[in-house]
RODO-2510 file (C-alpha; in nm, 4 decimals, decimal comma):
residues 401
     n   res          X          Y          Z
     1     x     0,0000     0,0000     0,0000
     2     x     0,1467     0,3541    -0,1031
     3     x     0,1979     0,5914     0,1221
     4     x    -0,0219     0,8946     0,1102
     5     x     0,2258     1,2395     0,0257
     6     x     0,1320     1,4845     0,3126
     7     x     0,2213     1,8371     0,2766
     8     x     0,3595     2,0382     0,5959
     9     x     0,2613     2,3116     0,7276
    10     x     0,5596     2,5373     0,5930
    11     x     0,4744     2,4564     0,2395
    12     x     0,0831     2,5187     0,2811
    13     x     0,1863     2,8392     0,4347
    14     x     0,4071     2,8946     0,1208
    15     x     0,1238     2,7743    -0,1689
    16     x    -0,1692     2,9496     0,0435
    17     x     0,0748     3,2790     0,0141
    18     x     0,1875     3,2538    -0,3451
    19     x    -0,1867     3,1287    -0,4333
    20     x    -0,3548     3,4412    -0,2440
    21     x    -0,1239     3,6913    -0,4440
    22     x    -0,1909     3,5050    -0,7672
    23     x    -0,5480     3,5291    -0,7327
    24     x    -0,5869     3,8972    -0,6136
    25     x    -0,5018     3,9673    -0,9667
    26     x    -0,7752     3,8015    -1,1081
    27     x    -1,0547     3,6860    -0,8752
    28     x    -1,4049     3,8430    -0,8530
    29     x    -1,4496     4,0328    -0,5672
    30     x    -1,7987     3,8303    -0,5494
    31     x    -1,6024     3,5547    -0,4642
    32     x    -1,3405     3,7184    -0,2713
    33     x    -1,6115     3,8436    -0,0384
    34     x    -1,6246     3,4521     0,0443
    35     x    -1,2958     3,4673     0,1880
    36     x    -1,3270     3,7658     0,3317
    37     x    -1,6002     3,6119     0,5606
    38     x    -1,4407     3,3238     0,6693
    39     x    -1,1544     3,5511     0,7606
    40     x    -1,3586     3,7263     1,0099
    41     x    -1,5318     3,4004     1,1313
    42     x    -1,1582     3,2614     1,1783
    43     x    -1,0400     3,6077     1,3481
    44     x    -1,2917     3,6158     1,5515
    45     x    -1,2316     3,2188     1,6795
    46     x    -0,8690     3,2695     1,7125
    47     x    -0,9244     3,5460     1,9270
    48     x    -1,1795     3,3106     2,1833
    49     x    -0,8967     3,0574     2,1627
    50     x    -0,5851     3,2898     2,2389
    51     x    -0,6334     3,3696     2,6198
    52     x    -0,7339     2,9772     2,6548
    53     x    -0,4131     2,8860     2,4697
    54     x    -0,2714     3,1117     2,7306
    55     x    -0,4251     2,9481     3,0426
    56     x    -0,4298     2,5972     2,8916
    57     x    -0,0281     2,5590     2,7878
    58     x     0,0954     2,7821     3,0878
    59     x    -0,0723     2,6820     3,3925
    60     x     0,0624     2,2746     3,4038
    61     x     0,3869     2,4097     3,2716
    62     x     0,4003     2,6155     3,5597
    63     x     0,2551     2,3372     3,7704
    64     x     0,5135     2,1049     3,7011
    65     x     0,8212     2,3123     3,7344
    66     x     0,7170     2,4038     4,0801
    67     x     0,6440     2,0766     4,1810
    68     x     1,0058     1,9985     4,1026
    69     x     1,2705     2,0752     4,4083
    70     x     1,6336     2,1466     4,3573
    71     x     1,8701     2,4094     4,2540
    72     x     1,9297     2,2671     3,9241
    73     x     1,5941     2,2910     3,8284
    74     x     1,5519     2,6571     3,9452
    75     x     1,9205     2,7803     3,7937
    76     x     1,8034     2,6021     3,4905
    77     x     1,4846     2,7830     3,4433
    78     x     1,6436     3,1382     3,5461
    79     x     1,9258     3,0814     3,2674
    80     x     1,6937     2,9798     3,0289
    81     x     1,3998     3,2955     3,0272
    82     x     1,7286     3,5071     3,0755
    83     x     1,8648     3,3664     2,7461
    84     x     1,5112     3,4408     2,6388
    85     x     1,4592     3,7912     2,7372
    86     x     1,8100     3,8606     2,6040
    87     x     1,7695     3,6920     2,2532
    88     x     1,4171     3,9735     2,2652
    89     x     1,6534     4,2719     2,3159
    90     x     1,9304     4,1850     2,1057
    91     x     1,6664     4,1697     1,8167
    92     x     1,5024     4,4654     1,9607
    93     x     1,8287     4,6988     1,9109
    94     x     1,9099     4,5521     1,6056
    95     x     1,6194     4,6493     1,4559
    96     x     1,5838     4,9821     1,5963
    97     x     1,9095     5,0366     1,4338
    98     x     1,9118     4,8916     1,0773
    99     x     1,5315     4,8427     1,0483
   100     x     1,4444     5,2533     0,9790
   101     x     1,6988     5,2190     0,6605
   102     x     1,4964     4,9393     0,4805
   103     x     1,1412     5,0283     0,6033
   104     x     0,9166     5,3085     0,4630
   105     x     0,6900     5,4028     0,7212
   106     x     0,3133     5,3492     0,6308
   107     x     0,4696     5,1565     0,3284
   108     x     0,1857     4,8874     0,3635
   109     x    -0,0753     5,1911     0,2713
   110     x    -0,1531     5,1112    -0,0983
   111     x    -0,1402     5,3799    -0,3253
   112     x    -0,4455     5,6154    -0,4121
   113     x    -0,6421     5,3997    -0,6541
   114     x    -0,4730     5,0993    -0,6852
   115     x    -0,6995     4,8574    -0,4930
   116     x    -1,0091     4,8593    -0,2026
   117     x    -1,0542     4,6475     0,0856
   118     x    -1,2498     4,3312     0,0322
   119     x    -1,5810     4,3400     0,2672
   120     x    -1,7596     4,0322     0,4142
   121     x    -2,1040     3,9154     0,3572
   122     x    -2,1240     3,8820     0,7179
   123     x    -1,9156     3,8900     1,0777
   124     x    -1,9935     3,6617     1,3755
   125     x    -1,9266     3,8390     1,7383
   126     x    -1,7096     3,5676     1,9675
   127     x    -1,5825     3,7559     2,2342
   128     x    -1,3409     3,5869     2,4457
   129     x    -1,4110     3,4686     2,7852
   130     x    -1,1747     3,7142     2,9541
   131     x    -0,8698     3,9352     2,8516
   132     x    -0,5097     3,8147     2,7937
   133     x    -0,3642     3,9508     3,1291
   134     x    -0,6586     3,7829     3,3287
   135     x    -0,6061     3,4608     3,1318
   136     x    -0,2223     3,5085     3,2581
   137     x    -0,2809     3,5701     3,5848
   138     x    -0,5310     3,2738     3,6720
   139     x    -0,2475     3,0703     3,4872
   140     x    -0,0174     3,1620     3,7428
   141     x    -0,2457     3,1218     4,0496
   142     x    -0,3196     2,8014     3,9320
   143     x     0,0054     2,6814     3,8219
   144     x     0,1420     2,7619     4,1426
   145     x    -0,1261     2,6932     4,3592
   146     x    -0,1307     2,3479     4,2254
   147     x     0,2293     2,2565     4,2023
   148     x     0,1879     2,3373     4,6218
   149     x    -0,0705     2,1473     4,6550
   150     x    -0,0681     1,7821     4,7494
   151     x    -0,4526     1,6986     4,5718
   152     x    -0,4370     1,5684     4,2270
   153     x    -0,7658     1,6462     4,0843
   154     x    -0,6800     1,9981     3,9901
   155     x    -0,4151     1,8579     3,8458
   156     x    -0,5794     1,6072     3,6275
   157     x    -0,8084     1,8967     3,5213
   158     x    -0,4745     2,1155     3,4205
   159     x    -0,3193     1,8486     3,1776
   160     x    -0,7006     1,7385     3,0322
   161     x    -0,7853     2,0985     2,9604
   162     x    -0,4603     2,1674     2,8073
   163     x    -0,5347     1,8814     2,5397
   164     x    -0,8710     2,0101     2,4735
   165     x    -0,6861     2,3428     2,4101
   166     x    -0,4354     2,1230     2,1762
   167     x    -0,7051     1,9581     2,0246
   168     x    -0,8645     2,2750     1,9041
   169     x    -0,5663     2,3986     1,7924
   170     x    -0,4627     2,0317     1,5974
   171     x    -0,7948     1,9935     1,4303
   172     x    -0,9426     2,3703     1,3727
   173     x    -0,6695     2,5968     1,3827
   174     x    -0,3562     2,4403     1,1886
   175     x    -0,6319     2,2442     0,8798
   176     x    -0,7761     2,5952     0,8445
   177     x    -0,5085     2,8262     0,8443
   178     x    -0,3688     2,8065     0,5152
   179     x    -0,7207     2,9437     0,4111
   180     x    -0,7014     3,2193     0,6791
   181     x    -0,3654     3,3382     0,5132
   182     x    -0,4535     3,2643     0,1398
   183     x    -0,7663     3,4847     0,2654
   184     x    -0,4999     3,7875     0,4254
   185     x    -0,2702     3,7831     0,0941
   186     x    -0,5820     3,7674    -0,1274
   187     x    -0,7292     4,1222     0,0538
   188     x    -0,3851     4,2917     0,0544
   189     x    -0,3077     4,1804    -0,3028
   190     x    -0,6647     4,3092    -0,4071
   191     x    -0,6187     4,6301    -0,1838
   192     x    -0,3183     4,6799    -0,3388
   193     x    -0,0756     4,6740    -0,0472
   194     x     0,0897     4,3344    -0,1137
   195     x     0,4474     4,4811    -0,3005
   196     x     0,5272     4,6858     0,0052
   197     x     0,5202     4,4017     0,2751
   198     x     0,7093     4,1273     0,0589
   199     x     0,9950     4,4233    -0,0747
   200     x     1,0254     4,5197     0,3316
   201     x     1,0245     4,1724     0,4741
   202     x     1,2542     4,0072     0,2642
   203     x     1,5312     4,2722     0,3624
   204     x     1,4212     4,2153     0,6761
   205     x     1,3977     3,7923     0,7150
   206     x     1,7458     3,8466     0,5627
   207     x     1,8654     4,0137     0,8735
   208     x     1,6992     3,8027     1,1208
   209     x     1,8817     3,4882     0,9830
   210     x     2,2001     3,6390     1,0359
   211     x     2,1260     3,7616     1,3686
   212     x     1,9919     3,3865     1,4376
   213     x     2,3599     3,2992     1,3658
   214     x     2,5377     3,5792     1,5911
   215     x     2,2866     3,4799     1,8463
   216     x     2,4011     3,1357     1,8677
   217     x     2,7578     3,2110     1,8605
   218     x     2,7128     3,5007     2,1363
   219     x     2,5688     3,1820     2,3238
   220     x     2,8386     2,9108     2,2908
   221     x     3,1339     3,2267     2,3727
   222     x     2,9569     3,3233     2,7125
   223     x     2,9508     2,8697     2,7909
   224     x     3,2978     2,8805     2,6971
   225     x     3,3801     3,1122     2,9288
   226     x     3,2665     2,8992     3,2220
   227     x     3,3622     2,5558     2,9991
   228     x     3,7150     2,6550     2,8748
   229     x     3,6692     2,5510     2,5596
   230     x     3,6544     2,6826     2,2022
   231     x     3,3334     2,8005     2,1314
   232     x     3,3303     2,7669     1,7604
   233     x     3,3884     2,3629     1,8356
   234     x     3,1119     2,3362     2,0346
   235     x     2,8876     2,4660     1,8538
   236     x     2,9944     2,3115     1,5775
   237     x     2,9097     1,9948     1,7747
   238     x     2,5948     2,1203     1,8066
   239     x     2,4993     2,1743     1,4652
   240     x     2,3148     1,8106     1,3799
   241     x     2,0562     1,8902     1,6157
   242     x     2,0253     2,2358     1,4407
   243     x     1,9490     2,0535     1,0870
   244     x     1,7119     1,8114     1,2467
   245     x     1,5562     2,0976     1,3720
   246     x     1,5094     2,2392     1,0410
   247     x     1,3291     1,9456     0,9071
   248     x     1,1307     1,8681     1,2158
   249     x     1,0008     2,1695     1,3410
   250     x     0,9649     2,1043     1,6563
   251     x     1,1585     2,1031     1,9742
   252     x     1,0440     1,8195     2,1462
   253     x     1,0874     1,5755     1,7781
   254     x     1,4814     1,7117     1,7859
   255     x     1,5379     1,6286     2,1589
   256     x     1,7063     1,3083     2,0694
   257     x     1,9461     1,4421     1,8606
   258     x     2,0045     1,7457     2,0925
   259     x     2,0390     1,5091     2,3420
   260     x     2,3370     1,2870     2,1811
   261     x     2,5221     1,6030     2,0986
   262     x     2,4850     1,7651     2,3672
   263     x     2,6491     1,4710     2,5654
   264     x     2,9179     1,4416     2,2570
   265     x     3,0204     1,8082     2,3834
   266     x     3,0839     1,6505     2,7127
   267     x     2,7548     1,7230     2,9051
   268     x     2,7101     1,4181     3,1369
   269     x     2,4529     1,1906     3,0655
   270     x     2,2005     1,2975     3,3642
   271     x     2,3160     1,6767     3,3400
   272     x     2,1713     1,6027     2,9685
   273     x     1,9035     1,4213     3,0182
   274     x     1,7436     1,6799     3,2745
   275     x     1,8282     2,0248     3,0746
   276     x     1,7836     1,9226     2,6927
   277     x     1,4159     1,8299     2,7479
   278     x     1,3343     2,0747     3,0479
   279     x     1,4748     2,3519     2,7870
   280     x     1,2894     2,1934     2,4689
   281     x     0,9712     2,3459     2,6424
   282     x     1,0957     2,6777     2,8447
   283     x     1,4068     2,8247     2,6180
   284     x     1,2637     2,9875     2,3198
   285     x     1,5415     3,2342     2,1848
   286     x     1,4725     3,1867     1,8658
   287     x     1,1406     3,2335     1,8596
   288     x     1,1256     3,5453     2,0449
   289     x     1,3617     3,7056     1,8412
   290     x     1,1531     3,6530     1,5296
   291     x     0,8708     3,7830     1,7025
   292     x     1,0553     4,0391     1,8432
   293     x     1,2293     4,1271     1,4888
   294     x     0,8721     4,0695     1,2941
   295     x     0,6624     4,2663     1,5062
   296     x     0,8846     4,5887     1,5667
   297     x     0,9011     4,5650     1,1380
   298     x     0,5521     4,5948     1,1295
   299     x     0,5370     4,8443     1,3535
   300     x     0,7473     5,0637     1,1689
   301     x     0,5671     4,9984     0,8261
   302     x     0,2266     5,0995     0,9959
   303     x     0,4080     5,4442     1,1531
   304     x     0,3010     5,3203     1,4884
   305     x     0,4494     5,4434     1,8076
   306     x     0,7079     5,2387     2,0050
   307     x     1,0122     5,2393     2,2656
   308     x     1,2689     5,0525     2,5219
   309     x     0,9918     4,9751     2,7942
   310     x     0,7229     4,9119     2,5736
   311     x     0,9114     4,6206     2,4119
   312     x     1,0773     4,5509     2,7241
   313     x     0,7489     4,4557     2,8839
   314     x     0,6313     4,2667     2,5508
   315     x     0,9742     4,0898     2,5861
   316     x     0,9622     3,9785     2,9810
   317     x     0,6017     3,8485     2,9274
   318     x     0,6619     3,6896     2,6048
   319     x     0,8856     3,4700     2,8035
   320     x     0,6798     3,3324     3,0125
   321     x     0,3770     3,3125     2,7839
   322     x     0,5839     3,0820     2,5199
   323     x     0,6724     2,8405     2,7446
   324     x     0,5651     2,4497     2,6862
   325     x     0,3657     2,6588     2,3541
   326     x     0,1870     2,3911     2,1990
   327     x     0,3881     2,0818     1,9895
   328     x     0,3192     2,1888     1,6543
   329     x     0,4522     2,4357     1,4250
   330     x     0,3750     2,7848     1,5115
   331     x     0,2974     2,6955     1,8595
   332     x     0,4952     2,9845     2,0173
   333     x     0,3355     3,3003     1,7827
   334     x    -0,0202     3,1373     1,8558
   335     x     0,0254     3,2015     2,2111
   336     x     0,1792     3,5364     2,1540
   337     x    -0,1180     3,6951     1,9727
   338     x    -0,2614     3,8146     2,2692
   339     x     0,0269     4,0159     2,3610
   340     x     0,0830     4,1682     2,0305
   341     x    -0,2776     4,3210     2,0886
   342     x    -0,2272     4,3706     2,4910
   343     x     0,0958     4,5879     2,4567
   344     x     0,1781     4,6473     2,0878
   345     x    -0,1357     4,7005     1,9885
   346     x    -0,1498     4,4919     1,6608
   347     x    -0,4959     4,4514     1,4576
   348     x    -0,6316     4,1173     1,3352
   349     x    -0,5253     4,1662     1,0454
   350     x    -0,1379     4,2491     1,1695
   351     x    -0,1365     3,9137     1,3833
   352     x    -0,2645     3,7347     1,0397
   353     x     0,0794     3,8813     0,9371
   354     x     0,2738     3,7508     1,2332
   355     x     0,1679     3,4528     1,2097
   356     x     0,2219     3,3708     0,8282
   357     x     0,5883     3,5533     0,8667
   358     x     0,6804     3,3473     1,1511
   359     x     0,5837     3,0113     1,0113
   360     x     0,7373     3,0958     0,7113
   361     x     1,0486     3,1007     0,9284
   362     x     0,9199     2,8853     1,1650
   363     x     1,2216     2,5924     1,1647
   364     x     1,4711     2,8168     1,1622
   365     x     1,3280     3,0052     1,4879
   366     x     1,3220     2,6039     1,6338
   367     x     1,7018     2,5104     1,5217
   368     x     1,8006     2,8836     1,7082
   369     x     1,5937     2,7027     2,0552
   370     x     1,7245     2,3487     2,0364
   371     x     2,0781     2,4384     1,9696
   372     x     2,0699     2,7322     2,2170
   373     x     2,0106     2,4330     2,4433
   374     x     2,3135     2,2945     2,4285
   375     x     2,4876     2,6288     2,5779
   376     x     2,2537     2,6188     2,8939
   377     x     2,3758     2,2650     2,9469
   378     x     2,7301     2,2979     2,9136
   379     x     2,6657     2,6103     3,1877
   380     x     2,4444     2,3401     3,4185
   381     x     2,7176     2,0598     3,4012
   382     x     2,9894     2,2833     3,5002
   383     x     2,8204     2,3276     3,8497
   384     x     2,5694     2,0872     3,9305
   385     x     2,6864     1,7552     3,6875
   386     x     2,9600     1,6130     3,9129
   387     x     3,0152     1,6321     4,2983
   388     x     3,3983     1,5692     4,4070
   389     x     3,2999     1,1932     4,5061
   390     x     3,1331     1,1459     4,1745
   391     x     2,7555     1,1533     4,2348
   392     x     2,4954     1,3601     4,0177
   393     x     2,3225     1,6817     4,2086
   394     x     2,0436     1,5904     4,0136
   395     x     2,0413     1,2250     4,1356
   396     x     1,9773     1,3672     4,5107
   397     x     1,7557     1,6752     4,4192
   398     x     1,5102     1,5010     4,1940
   399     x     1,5602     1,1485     4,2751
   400     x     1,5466     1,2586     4,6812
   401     x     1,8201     1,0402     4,7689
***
C-alpha cells in the first residue's frame, strides 16, 4: 500500500501565500467576499482561543516546574527565560538600528487607486471569555497553587484541559489556516498593499537569519567562558541537532538528537538528560527574536508608536507566555497573539501577518531554541553535573536520595 504524500505546514503556508497573491489579480471580488467572511469568522475564533491557549499551555507548565525541588531545576529555568529575554533585546536593538533604513513608514498603505478592501457578507461576534492579562494571571495562580498542593484532581483537570486546548488547535486551527492566510494575501493583493510588505520583509527575514547565527555564537562564547573551551567547536558539535531541527520543526521531535550532541560536547549523561528536554519546552530564543524582529518591522511599516519599555514589557512576558507553547509548528506566535494586541497594539489583520511571517520562518526560529540548548547545558554541568565523590546533584535533588 502507497503511502499517502502529506504536505507540511511550511509549504501550505508557502502555496496558500503565493496562491492568495496570484489570485488577487484576477478573482471576482464576489467571490473574494467569500474569503473575506471566513476571515472574520476565523479572526474572531482565534481570538476566543488565544487567552485559553494562554491558560491551557501555561498553567501545568508552571505546575510542574514548581512541583520539582532542587537548585538545578531553578538555575536552569532562570538561565533559560534570561537567554530568552536577552535573545528579545538583542533583536530589539538591532532592529531599531538597521530596520528605519529598509522600512518606509506606512509603506503597507496602498497607493491612491490601486486597490479597495475586500468586505464580508457577514461577521460573527465571539468575544473571548476574559482578557489576555486575566487569562495570565489565573495561569499563574493556578500553576502555582497546584504545584503546592498535594490533591491531584486539579491537576488532572490542568493536563485534560490543556489537550482540549491542543485539540482545538490540531484539528481547527492548523487544517484551516492556510485558508485564513490565502484569505490575508488575497485582501492585501486586491487592496493593493501586497508589493510593500514582501519588498520590506525580505530585507528584513534576511537580517533576522544572520542575527539567528550571531545569536548562537554570542551563546556558545559566554559557555565557553565557564567551559574553557573553544566556542566555535562546540557549537559546531551542536549543529546536527540544528538541521534536524530544520526538518522537524519542533523542539520536542529534535530532543534526541540534541540530546546525543549535547552529551558528545561533554555534558554528562544525567546533566543532559534533565536540561535538553526541560529547555525543549521553556528556552525559546529563537522564537522570540523573530517575534521580536517581525513585530517591531511591522510596527514601523504601519508608523506606529514604540520604545525601550514598551518592548521591554512585551519581551519579559513573552517569556513566560511561550513556554511548553503547543507541539506543533507555530505553537509559540499562537500564544503570543494576545500580547501583540495587549501591549503592541497589533490589529487582526497584523497578527494574520505575524503569524504567516513566523511560520514561514518557523524551523529556523526552532534550530536557534534546540541548539541554544546545548549552551545552557554545558553552563548546568559545570556546576551541578559532578560532585567531588562522583555523584549527580540531580540524582539527590530530583531522585530525593
Amino acid at each position: 500500500m502507497k503511502k499517502r504524500f502529506k504536505i507540511g505546514l511550511l509549504l501550505q503556508i508557502i502555496i496558500a501565500i503565493a496562491a492568495g497573491i496570484a489570485a488577487g489579480y484576477v478573482m471576482p471580488v464576489g467571490v473574494a467576499r467569500i474569503f473575506a467572511t471566513f476571515n472574520v469568522i476565523f479572526s474572531q475564533f482565534l481570538q476566543f482561543l488565544v487567552p485559553l491557549i494562554i491558560v491551557g499551555f501555561v498553567t501545568p507548565a508552571i505546575a510542574d516546574i514548581g512541583n520539582k525541588a532542587g537548585k538545578v531545576l531553578v538555575v536552569t529555568a532562570l538561565i533559560a527565560y534570561v537567554a530568552t529575554f536577552c535573545s528579545g533585546m538583542l533583536s530589539y536593538f538591532t532592529g531599531v538600528l538597521t530596520f528605519p533604513s529598509l522600512i518606509t513608514p506606512r509603506s503597507l498603505e496602498a497607493p491612491v487607486g490601486s486597490g479597495h478592501d475586500v468586505t464580508p457578507f457577514f461577521s460573527i461576534e465571539i468575544p473571548p471569555m476574559f482578557g489576555v492579562m486575566t487569562a495570565l494571571v489565573l495561569a499563574f495562580m493556578l500553576g502555582i497553587g497546584i504545584a503546592y498542593s498535594k490533591g491531584s484532581v486539579l491537576r488532572r483537570g490542568a493536563a485534560e484541559f490543556r489537550d482540549i486546548v491542543a485539540m482545538a488547535i490540531h484539528s481547527t486551527i492548523i487544517p484551516l489556516l492556510p485558508i485564513y492566510i490565502f484569505g490575508i494575501f488575497l485582501n492585501m493583493t486586491m487592496a493593493g498593499e501586497v508589493g510593500g510588505i514582501i519588498a520590506a520583509f525580505l530585507k528584513i527575514i534576511v537580517i533576522i537569519f544572520a542575527l539567528a547565527a550571531i545569536l548562537l555564537v554570542i551563546q556558545y562564547c559566554i559557555a565557553a567562558l565557564f567551559v574553557r573551551r573553544n566556542p566555535f567547536k562546540l557549537l559546531y558539535t551542536m549543529l546536527p541537532a540544528y538541521f534536524t531541527a530544520l526538518g522537524t520543526q519542533s523542539s520536542a521531535a529534535t530532543i534526541p538528537v540534541t540530546l546525543r550532541q549535547a552529551i558528545k560536547m561533554g555534558v554528562s549523561e544525567d546533566i543532559a538528560g534533565f536540561v535538553i528536554p526541560l529547555c525543549a519546552t521553556i528556552h525559546m530564543s529563537g522564537s522570540t527574536l523573530k517575534i521580536v524582529a517581525c513585530a517591531l518591522a511591522l510596527m514601523l511599516m504601519h508608523g506606529m508608536p514604540y520604545d525601550l519599555p514598551m518592548f521591554a514589557g512585551f519581551i519579559a512576558m513573552l517569556g513566560i507566555t511561550i513556554i511548553a507553547a503547543p507541539g506543533v509548528p507555530g505553537g509559540a506566535i499562537m500564544a503570543s497573539l494576545g500580547l501583540l494586541a495587549s501591549i503592541l497594539g497589533f490589529s487582526e489583520k497584523d497578527q494574520a501577518l505575524m503569524i504567516a511571517l513566523y511560520i514561514a520562518m518557523d524551523s529556523f526560529g526552532t534550530a536557534c531554541n534546540v541548539t541554544g540548548d546545548g549552551f545552557i547545558a554545558l553552563i548546568i554541568d559545570k556546576y551541578f553535573g559532578k560532585r567531588k565523590r562522583g555523584e549527580s546533584l540531580i540524582d539527590e535533588e530530583i531522585i530525593g536520595k
